[in-house]
C-alpha positions in Angstrom: 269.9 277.9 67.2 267.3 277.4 69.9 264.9 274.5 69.8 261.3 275.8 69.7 259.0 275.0 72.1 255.6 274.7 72.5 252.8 277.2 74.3 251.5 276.3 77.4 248.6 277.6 79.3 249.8 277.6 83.1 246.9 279.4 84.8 244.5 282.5 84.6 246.4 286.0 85.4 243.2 286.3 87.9 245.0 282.8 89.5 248.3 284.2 90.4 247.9 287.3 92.4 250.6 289.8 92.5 253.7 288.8 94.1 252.4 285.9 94.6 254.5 282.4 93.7 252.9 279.3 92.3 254.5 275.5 91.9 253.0 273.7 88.3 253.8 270.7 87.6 253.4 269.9 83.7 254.3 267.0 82.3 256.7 265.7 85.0 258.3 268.7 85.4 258.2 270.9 88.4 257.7 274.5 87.1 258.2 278.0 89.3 255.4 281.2 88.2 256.0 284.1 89.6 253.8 287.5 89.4 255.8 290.6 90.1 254.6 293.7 89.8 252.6 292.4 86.7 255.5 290.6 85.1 255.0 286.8 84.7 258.2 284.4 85.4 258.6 281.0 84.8 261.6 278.7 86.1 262.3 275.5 87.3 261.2 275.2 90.2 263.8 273.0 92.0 266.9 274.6 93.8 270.2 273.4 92.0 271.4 272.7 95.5 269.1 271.2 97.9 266.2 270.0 95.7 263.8 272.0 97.6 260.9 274.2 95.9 261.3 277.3 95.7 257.8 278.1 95.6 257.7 277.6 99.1 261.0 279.9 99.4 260.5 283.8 99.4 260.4 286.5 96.6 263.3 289.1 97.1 261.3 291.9 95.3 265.0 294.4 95.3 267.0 291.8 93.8 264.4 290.4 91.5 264.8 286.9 92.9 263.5 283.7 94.4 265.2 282.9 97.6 265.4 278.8 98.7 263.8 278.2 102.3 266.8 275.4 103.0 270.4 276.9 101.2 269.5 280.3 101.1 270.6 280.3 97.6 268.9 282.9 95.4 268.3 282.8 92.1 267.4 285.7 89.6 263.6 285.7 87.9 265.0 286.5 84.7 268.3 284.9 83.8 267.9 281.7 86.2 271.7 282.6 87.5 272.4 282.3 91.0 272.6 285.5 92.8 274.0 284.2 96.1 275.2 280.9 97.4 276.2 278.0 98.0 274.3 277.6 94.4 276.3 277.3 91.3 274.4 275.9 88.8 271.5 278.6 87.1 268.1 276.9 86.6 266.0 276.7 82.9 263.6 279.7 82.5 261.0 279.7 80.3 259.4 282.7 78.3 256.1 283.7 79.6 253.8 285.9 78.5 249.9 287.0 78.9 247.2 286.4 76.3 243.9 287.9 77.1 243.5 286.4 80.5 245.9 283.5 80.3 249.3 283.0 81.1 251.5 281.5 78.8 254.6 279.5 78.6 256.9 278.6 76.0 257.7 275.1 77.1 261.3 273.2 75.7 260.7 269.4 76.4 
């Protein structure tokens, strides 16, 4: 059975344009939004393989992933599973979701 989490407020919907990618930190983690086409994603935000942020990677809009700036390694937006390599390890998404003009995570500490 999962563990529930609790509901945090990351940012405005105005905050995060479309296709646009955004590094949170909250509470000592290092957090990954994403805004494509209208759809809000949440992930860890460190590649399982280099450490690097993959906010500062690129969004692969046909494979619905985020692609690391130093391995290469991409990683899909909704399952977290490495799509390519060298990465082997998926990261920890989060469920997000809008309410009125905030977006919201559902946060597992």
């Amino acid at each position: 059975m999962p563990t529930p989490g609790t509901d945090v407020t990351l940012c405005t919907v105005d905050e995060l344009p479309e296709g646009g990618m955004r590094h949170i930190e909250h509470m000592g983690y290092d957090l990954l939004l994403v805004n494509l086409d209208g759809k809000f994603y949440a992930l860890d935000d460190a590649c399982t393989v280099s450490w690097a942020m993959l906010s500062e990677g690129t969004l692969d809009r046909g494979s619905n992933a985020v692609v690391c700036s130093q391995c290469k390694s991409a990683f899909d937006l909704v399952t977290g599973k490495p799509k390519s390599g060298p990465a082997k390890f998926p990261l920890n998404v989060y469920e997000a979701h809008v309410v009125g003009d905030d977006v919201i995570v559902n946060f597992t500490y």
